[in-house]
C-alpha positions, -999 to 999 in steps of 0.1 A, spaced: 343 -407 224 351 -395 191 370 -365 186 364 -339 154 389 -327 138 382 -294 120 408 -284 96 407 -244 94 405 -229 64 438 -217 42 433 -178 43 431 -167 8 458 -151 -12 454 -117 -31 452 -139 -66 424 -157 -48 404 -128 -44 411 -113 -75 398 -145 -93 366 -145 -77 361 -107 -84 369 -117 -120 345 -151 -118 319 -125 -104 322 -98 -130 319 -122 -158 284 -142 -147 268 -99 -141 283 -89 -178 267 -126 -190 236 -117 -170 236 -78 -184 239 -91 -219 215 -116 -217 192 -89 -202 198 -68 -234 188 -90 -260 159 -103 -242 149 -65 -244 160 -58 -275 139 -91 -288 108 -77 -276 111 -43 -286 117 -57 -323 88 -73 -317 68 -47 -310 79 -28 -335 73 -57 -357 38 -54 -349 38 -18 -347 49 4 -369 61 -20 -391 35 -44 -391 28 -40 -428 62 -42 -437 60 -40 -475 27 -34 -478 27 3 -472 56 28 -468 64 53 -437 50 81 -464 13 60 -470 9 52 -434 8 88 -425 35 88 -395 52 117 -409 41 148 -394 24 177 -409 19 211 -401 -14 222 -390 -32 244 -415 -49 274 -401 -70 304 -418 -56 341 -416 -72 344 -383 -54 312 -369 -87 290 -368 -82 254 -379 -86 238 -407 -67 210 -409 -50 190 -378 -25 162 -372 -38 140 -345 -30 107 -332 -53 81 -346 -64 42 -342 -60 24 -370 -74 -14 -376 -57 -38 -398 -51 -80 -402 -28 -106 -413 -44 -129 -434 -20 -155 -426 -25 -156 -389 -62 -159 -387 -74 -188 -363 -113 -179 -367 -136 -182 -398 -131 -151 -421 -167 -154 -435 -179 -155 -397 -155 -122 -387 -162 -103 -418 -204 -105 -407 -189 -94 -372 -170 -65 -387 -200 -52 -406 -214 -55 -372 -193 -24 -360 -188 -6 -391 -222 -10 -412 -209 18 -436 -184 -10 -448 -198 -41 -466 -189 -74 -449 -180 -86 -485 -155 -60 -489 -139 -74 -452 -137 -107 -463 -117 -98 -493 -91 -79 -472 -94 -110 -447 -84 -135 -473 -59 -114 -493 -23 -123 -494 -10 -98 -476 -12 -74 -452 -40 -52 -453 -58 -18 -438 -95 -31 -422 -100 6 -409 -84 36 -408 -96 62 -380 -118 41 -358 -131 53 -332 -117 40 -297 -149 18 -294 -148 5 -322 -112 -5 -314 -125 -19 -285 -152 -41 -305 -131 -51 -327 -103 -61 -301 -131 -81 -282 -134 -108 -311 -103 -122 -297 -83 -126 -333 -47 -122 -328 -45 -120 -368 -61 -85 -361 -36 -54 -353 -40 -20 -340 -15 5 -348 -17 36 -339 -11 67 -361 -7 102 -374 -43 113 -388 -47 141 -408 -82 160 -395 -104 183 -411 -127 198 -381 -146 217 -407 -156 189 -429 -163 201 -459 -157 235 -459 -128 251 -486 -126 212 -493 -109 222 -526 -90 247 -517 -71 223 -485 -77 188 -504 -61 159 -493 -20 146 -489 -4 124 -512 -7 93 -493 -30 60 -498 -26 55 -534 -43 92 -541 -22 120 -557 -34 148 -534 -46 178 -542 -51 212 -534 -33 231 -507 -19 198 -493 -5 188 -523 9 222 -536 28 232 -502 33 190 -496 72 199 -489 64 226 -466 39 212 -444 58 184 -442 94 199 -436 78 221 -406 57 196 -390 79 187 -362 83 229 -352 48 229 -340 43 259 -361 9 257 -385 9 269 -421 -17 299 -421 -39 303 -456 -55 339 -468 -83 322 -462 -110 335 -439 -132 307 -429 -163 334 -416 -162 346 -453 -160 307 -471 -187 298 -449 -208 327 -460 -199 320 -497 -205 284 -499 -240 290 -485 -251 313 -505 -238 295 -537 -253 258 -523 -290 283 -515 -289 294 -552 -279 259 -570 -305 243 -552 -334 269 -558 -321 268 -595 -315 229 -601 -282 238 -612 -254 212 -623 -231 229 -602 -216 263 -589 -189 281 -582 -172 316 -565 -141 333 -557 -139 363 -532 -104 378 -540 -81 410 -520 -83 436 -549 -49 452 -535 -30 417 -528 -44 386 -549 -51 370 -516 -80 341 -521 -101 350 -495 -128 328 -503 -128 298 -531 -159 281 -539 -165 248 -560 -197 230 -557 -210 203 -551 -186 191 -521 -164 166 -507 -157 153 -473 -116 153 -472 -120 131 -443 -142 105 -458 -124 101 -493 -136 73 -512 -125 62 -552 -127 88 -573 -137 69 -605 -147 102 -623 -138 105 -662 -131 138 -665 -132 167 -641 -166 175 -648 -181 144 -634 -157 146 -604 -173 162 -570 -133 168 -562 -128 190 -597 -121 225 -581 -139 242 -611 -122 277 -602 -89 268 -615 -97 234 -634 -123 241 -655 -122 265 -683 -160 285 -698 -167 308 -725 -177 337 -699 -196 358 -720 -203 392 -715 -182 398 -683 -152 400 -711 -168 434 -724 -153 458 -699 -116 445 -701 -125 449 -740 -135 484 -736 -110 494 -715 -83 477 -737 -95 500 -764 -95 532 -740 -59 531 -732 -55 523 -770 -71 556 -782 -99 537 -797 -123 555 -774 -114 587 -762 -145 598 -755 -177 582 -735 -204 598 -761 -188 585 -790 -221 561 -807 -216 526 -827 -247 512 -848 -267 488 -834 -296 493 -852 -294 460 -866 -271 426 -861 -236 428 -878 -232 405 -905 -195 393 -905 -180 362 -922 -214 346 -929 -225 348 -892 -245 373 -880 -235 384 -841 -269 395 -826 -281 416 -787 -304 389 -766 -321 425 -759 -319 447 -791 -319 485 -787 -327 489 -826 -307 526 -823 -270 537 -824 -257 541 -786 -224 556 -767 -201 531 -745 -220 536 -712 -246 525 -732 -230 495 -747 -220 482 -713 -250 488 -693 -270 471 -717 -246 447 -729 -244 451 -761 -227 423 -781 -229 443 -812 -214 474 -800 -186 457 -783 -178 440 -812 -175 469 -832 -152 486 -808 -132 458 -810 -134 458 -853 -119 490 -851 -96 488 -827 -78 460 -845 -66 419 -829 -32 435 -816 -36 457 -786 -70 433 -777 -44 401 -777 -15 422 -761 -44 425 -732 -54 392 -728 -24 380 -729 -8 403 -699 -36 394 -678 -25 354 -688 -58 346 -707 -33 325 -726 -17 303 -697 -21 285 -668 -43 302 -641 -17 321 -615 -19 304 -581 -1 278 -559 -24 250 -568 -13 223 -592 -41 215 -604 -47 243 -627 -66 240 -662 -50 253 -695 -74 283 -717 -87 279 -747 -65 303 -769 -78 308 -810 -52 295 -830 -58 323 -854 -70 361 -849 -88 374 -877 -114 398 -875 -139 374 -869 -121 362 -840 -109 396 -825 -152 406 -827 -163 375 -805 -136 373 -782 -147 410 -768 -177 396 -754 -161 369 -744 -169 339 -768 -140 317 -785 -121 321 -758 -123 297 -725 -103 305 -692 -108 299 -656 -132 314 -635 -101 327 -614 -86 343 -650 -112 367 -644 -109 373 -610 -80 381 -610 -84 402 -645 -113 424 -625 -90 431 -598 -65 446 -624 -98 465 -642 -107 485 -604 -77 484 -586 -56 511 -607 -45 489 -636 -21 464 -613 -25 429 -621 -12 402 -596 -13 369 -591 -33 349 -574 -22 335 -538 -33 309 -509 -6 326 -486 -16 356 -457 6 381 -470 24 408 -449 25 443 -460 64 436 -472 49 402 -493 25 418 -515 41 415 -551 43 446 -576 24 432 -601 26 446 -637 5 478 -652 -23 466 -677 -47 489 -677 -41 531 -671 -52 542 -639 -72 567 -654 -88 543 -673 -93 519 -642 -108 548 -624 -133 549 -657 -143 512 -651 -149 519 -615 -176 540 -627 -191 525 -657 -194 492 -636 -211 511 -608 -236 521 -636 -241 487 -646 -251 477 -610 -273 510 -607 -289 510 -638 -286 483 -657 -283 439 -658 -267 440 -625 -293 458 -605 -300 424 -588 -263 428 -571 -269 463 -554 -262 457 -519 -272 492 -507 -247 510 -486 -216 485 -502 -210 503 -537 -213 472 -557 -198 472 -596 -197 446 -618 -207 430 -653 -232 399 -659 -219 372 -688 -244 344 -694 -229 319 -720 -241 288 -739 -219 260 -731 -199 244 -762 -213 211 -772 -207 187 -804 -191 219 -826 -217 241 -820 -235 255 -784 -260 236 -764 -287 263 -761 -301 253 -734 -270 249 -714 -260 282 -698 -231 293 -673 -239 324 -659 -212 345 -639 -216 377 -618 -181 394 -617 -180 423 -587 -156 446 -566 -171 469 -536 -173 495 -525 -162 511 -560 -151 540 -546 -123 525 -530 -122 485 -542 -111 458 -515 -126 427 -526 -141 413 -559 -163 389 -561 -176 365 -586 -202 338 -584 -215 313 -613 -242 287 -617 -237 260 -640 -270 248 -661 -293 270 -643 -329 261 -646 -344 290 -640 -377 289 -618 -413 306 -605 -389 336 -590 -371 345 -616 -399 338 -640 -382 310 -657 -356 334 -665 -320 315 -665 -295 346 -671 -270 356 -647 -291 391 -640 -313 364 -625 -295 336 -613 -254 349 -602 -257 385 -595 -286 375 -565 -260 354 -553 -233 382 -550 -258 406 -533 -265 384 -508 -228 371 -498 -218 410 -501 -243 419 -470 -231 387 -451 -192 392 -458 -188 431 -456 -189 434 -419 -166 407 -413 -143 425 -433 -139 456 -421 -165 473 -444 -199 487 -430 -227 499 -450 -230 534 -455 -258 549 -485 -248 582 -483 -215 574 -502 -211 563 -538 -190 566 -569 -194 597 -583 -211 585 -618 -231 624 -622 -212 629 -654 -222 598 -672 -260 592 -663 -270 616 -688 -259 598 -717 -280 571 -709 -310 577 -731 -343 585 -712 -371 585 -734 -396 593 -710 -371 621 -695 -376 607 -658 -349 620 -633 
């Protein structure tokens, strides 16, 4: 029999103890650090292939991660959003599969994109954008080819739900190699300072009214086979845009190269702020009313000779509709009188005329928050030829939004003030400066009513709205001379008269004229149609209802229209 003999264990000591609590602590801190940079491995590499997948290939900035307010109108509706967006791009240099062979496949999904143009991304040296905004099944196509060279990150998109609509006006960031433009790029700082409060950037802006605008003008160039057109609808009182107008259009969320030479080959060219015309006749009533608060006319009877063209410096400035008679300044505007005009400016003399123009900024850079804002055409020199054909508005070029914001001086009481893309409060709405004399902007109201009444504006007479305003058709400047058969008309409007709100202007660029308006091509027949029509759409939606049995109060001056026949 064998006996065991079990030896019983020496009891353990307190240093014992302590050294296996240490031995213990050391293999969990050895575990817990292991633990972290296994963790902190894979969340570099997901950022790696993540946000920072293109690392030198595009900044934080062009990928469009930083947020951006949300633009909204003056009633709050949307216009532009910040949403989160897929995104596909590749690696070149760790594609398994056949690039020829994927790029076919890609064009597969996204027919709008050449498979040519994919298999120049997929052999590039570097890291590259396949698609930006796919749609989530496309993702899922694309994901299905199996290419791990292929990444999906996913970003901050910014959205225009409109499309289109007031694309000049909102334009694009600065991001993807583009400059920007418009609002986006003008309040850049802003939108992107306040784009983590949540809070959207609201416009003046009423999309109802740009809606109603841009159809009418889009109508209008098509029935005419116009080059192009244009409108602004403008707060009288404030300088609030309500309504800017450039066509033809843009998608903002569909940009492609602009490989345009100049801004009049461009569909992006806002031609409201960017593009400068010779606007014709609509530069008779600031003329006039320049020489009214002058004491050059003090009185509305007072008759100028235009029984024949006026000779002057070896030119001869000439009416497209020639009365043969002497006439009064009612007269002179309703029938738009080039000769008469010019006259009133002859005596009057360059100074007070320039001292005009140049306090309603004919001489600078349009007023407004945009940057891209074209220079005028200023004469170098004023002599008297020059101070004749600038009163009716030729050698001298400005922006569509010059005079604008000039006829809301002309009806509002004499205030100019600048333009403005903001919603202003009562408290915001700047002082302006006095240009004209409130009596004589009370004249204007009147003799702009008449023009709409009775003379080349009838075709703008929305009944019930009180519409004033001046028509200005103008050969465009071509090789030294004028292109003849290259007109810009422009409609230039306030309503109701007897208490202005809104102007209104719309143009056509190389109008065609066709069986409606007889072949005719002025603005009588091509822009003030336009204004009637956005007028009777727009009025309601701001505030102003129809009502014929009010109007300005033009008794006094109607009989010094002449009436040969003596009708009422």
């Amino acid at each position: 029999m064998a006996t065991l003999v079990v030896r019983p264990d020496r009891p353990r000591t307190g240093t014992d103890r302590i050294n296996l609590t240490a031995l213990a602590h050391q293999r969990l801190m050895l575990l817990l650090v292991l633990f972290i940079a296994i963790t902190g491995l894979i969340a570099l590499r997901l950022m790696w292939m993540g946000v920072f997948s293109g690392s030198g290939a595009r900044s934080s900035i062009a990928s469009g991660i930083l947020p951006r307010a949300d633009i909204v109108d003056r009633n709050g509706e949307p216009l532009v959003r910040t949403m989160d967006g897929y995104s596909i791009s590749v690696r070149p240099d760790r594609l398994i599969g056949d690039p020829a062979e994927l790029a076919r496949k890609l064009n597969e999904i996204f027919p709008d994109q050449s498979a040519a143009d994919f298999y120049k991304k997929l052999t590039g040296k570097g890291w590259a954008y396949l698609r930006k905004r796919a749609m989530p099944e496309q993702v899922a196509a694309v994901n299905a080819l199996g290419e791990v060279g292929i990444e999906f990150p996913r970003e901050k998109e910014r959205v225009y739900p409109q499309r289109t609509l007031a694309a000049h006006v909102l334009g694009f960031p600065p991001t993807d190699g583009a400059g920007g433009m418009g609002v986006e790029l003008a309040f850049n700082d802003e939108l992107t300072r306040h784009g983590a409060t949540g809070k959207p950037f609201m416009l003046s802006i009423d999309t109802r009214v740009q809606a109603a605008l841009e159809s009418e003008l889009y109508a209008q160039m098509i029935s005419q086979q116009a080059k192009g057109a244009g409108g602004i609808i403008m707060d009288a009182n404030t300088g609030e845009i309500i309504a800017m107008a450039s066509l033809p259009v843009f998608d903002p969320n569909k940009l492609v190269a602009d490989t345009a030479t100049s801004c009049n080959d461009s569909a992006r060219c806002n031609d409201m702020v960017q593009s400068r015309y010779e606007l014709g006749s609509t530069f008779k009533p600031i003329s006039i009313a320049a020489a009214m608060d002058h004491g050059t006319v003090k009185s509305m009877s007072k008759r100028y000779d235009a029984t024949a063209p006026l000779p002057i410096g070896g030119f001869h400035i000439k009416d497209d509709h020639p009365l043969g008679r002497w006439i009064n300044v009612p007269e002179t505007l309703v029938h738009s009188s080039n000769i008469a005009t010019a006259r009133i400016a002859d005596e009057m003399g360059a100074a007070p005329l320039q001292a005009v123009f140049r306090s309603l900024e004919f001489d600078s850079r349009p007023s407004i928050e945009l940057k891209e804002r074209a220079g005028t055409l200023w004469p170098v020199n004023w002599g008297r030829i020059t101070t004749m054909t600038t009163s009716y508005g030729h050698g001298i070029a400005v922006t569509p939004l010059h005079l604008a914001s000039a006829y809301a001086a002309l009806v509002n009481g004499g205030i100019w003030r600048p333009a403005t893309l903001r919603r202003l409060s009562a408290n915001d709405v700047p002082h302006g400066r006095r240009v004209f004399s409130a009596a004589t902007s009370a004249r204007m109201r009147q003799l702009l009513r008449m023009i709409v009444a009775a003379g080349t504006g009838r075709s703008a007479d929305a009944k019930g709205y009180r519409v004033g305003g001046k028509t200005g058709s103008a050969e465009k400047p071509f090789e030294g001379g004028y292109a003849h058969h290259s007109l810009v008309t422009t409609f230039a409007a306030a309503f109701p008269m007897d208490n202005p709100k809104y102007v209104v202007l719309a143009m056509m660029d190389e109008p065609k004229g066709n069986a409606e308006t007889f072949g005719l091509r002025t603005a009588a027949w091509t822009a003030s149609p336009v204004v009637k029509r956005v007028v009777e759409r727009v009025g309601p939606m701001l505030g102003i209802i129809p009502d014929e049995r009010r109007d300005v109060d033009i008794s006094e001056l109607m009989p010094l229209l002449w009436n040969p026949k003596g009708e009422e």
